[in-house]
ZAMARGU-4260 file (C-alpha; in steps of 0.2 Angstrom, whole numbers, plus 5000, padded with zeros to 4 digits):
<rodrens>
0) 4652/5043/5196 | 4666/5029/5198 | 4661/5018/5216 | 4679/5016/5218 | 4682/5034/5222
5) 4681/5043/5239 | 4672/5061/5236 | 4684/5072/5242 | 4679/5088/5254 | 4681/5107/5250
10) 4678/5124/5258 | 4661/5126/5254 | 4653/5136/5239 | 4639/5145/5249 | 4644/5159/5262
15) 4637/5152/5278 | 4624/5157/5287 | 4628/5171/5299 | 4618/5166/5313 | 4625/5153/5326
20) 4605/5145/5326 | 4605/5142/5308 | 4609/5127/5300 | 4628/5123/5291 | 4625/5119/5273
25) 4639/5110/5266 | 4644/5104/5247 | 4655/5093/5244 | 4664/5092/5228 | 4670/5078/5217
30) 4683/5075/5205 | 4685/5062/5194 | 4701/5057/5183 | 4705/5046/5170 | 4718/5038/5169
35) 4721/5029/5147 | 4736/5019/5145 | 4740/5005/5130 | 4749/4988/5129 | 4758/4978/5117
40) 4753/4961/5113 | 4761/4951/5101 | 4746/4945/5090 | 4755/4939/5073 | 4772/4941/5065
45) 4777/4941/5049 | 4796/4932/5041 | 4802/4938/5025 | 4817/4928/5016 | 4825/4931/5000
50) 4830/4914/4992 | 4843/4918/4978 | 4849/4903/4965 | 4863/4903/4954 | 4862/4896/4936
55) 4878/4895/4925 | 4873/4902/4906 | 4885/4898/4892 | 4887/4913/4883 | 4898/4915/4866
60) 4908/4930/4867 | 4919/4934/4850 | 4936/4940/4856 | 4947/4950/4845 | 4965/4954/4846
65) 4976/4962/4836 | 4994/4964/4835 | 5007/4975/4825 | 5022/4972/4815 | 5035/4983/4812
70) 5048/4981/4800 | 5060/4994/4794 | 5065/4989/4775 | 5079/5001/4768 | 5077/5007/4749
75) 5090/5021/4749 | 5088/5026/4731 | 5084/5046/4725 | 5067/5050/4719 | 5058/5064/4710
80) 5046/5073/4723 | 5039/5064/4739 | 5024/5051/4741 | 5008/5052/4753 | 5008/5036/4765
85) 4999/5021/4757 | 4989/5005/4761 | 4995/4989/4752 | 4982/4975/4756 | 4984/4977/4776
90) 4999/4986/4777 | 5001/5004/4780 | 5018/5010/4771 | 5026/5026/4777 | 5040/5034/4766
95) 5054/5040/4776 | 5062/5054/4767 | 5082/5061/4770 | 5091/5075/4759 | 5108/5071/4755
100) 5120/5083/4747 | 5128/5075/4731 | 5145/5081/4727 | 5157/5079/4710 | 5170/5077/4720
105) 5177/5059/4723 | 5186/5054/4740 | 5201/5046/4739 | 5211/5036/4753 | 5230/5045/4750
110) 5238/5036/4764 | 5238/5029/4781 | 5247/5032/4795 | 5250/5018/4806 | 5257/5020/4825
115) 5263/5005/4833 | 5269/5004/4852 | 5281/4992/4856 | 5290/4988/4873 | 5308/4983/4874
120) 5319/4981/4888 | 5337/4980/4889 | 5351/4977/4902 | 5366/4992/4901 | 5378/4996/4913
125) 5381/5018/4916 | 5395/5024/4928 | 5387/5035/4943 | 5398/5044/4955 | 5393/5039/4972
130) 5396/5051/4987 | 5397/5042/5005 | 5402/5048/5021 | 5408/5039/5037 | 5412/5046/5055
135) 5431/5042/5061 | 5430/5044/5080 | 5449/5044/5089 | 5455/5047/5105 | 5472/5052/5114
140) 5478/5053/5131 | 5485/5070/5136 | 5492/5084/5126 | 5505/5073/5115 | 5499/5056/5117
145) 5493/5047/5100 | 5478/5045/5092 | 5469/5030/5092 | 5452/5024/5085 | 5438/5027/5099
150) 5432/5010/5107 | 5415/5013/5101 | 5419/5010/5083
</rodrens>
């Protein structure tokens, strides 16, 4: 039993006695707890680093190109029957092919006709007949008195 802890009283375990004379018997009872508990303490460590270096390599790299030239070369002359594509050293040739309808017949310029425009100008005189009107305003004094142009002309 822990000598820190107090026993603790409790109702007693025995019926007691039922005569006043007789002596009380008591029990007493004990409990006893425990109490665990933990605590960190630091008793080491540990450090990790990553040390990283550079080195520069030479390394021979072969780089390729390649470029392509077009050209267009006109033959226009008649054949007898069509030709596959075909390599001549590096050079892919491809044959372009166009029916043409021949004719016996022959064209033949007759004439032409030529259509000039050409701006002239010229002074001439026409006779027009011209209408005009003007408003003659006259006045008289009394019934037989004679006309005479209105001041306001």
């Amino acid at each position: 039993m822990d000598p820190d802890r107090k026993p603790t009283e409790s109702s007693p375990t025995a019926p007691a006695p039922a005569s006043p004379e007789a002596p009380e018997a008591r029990v007493v009872a004990v409990q006893e707890r425990l109490a665990v508990d933990t605590h960190t303490a630091e008793t080491g460590a540990v450090r990790i680093r990553k040390l990283v270096s550079e080195e520069v390599h030479s390394v021979p790299v072969r780089l390729c190109s390649q470029s392509v030239e077009v050209r267009r070369v006109p033959v226009n002359q008649p054949v007898e029957q069509q030709s596959e594509p075909r390599w001549e050293g590096d050079t892919l040739i491809i044959p372009v092919y166009e029916y043409v309808p021949v004719v016996t017949t022959k064209l033949i310029l007759k004439e032409e006709v030529h259509v000039t425009t050409r701006a002239t100008e010229t002074d001439s005189v026409h006779e027009v007949q011209l209408k005009s009107e003007k408003i003659v305003v006259e006045r008289r004094d009394g019934a037989d008195g004679p006309w005479r142009p209105d001041a306001e002309d």
